[in-house]
C-alpha positions in Angstrom: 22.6 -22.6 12.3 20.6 -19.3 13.2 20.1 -18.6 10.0 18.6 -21.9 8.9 16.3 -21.7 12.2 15.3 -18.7 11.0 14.4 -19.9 7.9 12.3 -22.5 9.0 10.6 -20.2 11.1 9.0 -18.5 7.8 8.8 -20.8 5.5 6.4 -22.4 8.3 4.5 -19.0 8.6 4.5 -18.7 4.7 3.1 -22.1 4.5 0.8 -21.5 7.4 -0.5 -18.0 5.8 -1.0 -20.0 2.0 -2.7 -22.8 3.7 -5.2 -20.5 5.3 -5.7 -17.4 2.8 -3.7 -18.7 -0.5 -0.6 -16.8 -1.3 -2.5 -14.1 -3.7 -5.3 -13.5 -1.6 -3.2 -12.7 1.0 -0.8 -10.3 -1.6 -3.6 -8.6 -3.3 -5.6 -7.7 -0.1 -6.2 -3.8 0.3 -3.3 -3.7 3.1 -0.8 -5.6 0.9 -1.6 -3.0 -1.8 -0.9 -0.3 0.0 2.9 -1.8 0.4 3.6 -0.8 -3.0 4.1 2.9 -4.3 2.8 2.0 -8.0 -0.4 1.1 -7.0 -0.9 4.0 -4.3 0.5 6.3 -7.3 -2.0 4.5 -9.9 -5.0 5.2 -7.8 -3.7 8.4 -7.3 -4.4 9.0 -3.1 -3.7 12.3 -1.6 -1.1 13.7 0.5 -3.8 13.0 4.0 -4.7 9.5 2.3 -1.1 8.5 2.4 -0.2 9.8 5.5 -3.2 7.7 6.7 -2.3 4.6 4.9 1.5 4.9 6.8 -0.1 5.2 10.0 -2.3 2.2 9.4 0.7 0.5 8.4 2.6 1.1 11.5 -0.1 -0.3 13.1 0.2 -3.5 11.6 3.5 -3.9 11.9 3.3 -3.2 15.5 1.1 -5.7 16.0 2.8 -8.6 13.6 5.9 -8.1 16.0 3.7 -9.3 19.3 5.3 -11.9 19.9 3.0 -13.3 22.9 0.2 -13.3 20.0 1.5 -14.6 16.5 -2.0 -14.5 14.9 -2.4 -10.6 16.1 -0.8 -9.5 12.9 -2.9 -11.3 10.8 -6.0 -10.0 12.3 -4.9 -6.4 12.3 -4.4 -6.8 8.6 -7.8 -8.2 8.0 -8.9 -4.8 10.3 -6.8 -3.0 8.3 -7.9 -3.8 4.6 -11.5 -2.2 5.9 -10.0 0.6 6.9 -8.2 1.1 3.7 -11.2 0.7 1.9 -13.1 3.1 3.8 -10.4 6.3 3.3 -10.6 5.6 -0.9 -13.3 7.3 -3.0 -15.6 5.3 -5.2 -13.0 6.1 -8.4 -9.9 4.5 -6.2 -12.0 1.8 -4.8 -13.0 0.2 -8.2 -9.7 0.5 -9.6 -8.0 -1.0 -7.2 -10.4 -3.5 -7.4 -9.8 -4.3 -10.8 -5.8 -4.5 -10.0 -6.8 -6.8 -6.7 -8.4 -9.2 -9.6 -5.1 -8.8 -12.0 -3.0 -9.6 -9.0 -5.0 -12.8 -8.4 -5.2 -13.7 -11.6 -7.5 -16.7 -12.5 -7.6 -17.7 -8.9 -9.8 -14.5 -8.4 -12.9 -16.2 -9.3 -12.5 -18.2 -6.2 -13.6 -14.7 -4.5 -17.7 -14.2 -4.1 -17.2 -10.4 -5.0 -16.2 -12.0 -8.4 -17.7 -15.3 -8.7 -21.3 -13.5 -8.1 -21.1 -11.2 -10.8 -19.7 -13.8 -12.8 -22.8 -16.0 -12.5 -21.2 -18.9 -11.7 -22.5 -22.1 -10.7 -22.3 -24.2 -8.1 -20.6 -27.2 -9.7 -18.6 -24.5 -11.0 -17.2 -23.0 -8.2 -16.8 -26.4 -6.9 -14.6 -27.0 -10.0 -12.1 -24.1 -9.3 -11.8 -24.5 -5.5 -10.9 -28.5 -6.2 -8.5 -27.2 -8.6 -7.2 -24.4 -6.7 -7.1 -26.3 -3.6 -4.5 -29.4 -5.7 -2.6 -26.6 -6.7 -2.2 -24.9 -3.2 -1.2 -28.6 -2.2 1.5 -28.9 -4.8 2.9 -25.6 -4.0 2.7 -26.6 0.2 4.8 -30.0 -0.8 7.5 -27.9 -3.3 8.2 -26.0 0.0 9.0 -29.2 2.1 11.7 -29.8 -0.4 12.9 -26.9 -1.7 15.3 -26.6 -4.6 17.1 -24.2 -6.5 14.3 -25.0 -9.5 11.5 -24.2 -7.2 10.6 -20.4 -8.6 10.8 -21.6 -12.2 8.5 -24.8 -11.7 6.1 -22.7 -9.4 5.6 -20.1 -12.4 4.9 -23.1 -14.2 2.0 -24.6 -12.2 0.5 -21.3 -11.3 0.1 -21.0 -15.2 -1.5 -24.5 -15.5 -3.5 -24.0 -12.9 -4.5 -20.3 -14.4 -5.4 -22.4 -17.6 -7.7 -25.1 -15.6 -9.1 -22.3 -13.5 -10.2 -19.8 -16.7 -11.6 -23.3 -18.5 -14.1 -23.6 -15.8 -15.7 -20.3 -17.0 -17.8 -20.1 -20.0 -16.9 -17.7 -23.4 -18.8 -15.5 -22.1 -18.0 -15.7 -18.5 -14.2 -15.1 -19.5 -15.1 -12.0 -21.6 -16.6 -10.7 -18.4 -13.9 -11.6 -16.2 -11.6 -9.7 -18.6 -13.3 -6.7 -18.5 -13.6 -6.4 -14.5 -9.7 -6.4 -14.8 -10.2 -2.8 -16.2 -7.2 -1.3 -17.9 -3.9 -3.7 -17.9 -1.6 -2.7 -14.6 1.8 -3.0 -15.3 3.5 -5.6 -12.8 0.3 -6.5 -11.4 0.8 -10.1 -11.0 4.3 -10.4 -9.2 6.6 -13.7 -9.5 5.3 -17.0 -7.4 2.0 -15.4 -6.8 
């Protein structure tokens, strides 16, 4: 019984977090990054960057076990992704740029620091936020009922909606949007994001 109350529990803050940031946003922020050792390997950060990046961490995670404030988590880790970004050089920030966008995947164009250089237009942008919003919705519903399925039929609609989203660009817009990906990271894109 405890541990289906505990399951509740976060599948309620998992939907709660999609509903406000969408599952890769929240993944591919700077903090999120910094979770896994391939990408602080891949932008290659010194023995005082990492030592910095740990303490940040355990700041976080201090914070995200507060119980009188639930949301204190979440705003440290918005604090946190600027302080990230503020201990990498110009080199490390731009890559890990580029990976941020592979981890989105299509859905990154939904981000200004994208969708600016992109050029797109407002219809257009309206475009992929109706579409990302249906597909946030669908994945928010899957969760009410889950299933032993559910993995395999989320991959399946995060790659329609990948192929919606990139139709929404132009030729040359997707060329573009290729090329700020930068050189392919392997395991960028993780499962369900």
């Amino acid at each position: 019984m405890r541990r289906l109350a505990i399951l509740v529990i976060f599948l309620s803050l998992v939907a709660a977090a999609i509903a406000q940031f969408g599952m890769g946003q929240m993944l591919s922020s700077p903090f999120m990054c910094m979770s896994r050792p391939d990408i602080r390997k891949e932008l290659k950060l010194t023995k005082d960057q990492n030592k910095q990046v740990d303490a940040i961490v355990k700041d976080v995670m201090a914070s995200a076990r507060n119980q009188s404030d639930p949301m204190g988590g979440m705003r440290k880790m918005t604090e946190a992704d600027k302080q990230i970004l503020d201990l990498l050089d110009d080199n490390q920030k731009k890559r890990l740029g580029e990976i941020r966008i592979q981890m989105r995947g299509p859905a990154a164009i939904l981000d200004e620091d994208v969708s600016k250089p992109l050029g797109l237009s407002e219809d257009q942008i309206k475009q992929a936020h109706d579409l990302q919003s249906a597909y946030m919705n669908e994945l928010l519903g899957m969760m009410q009922h889950p299933s032993p399925s559910m993995s395999k039929t989320a991959d399946k609609k995060r790659d329609e909606n990948d192929a919606k989203l990139m139709a929404v660009l132009t030729d040359a817009q997707r060329e573009q949007f290729k090329a700020m990906q930068g050189a392919p990271f392997k395991n960028a894109r993780l499962k369900g994001t």
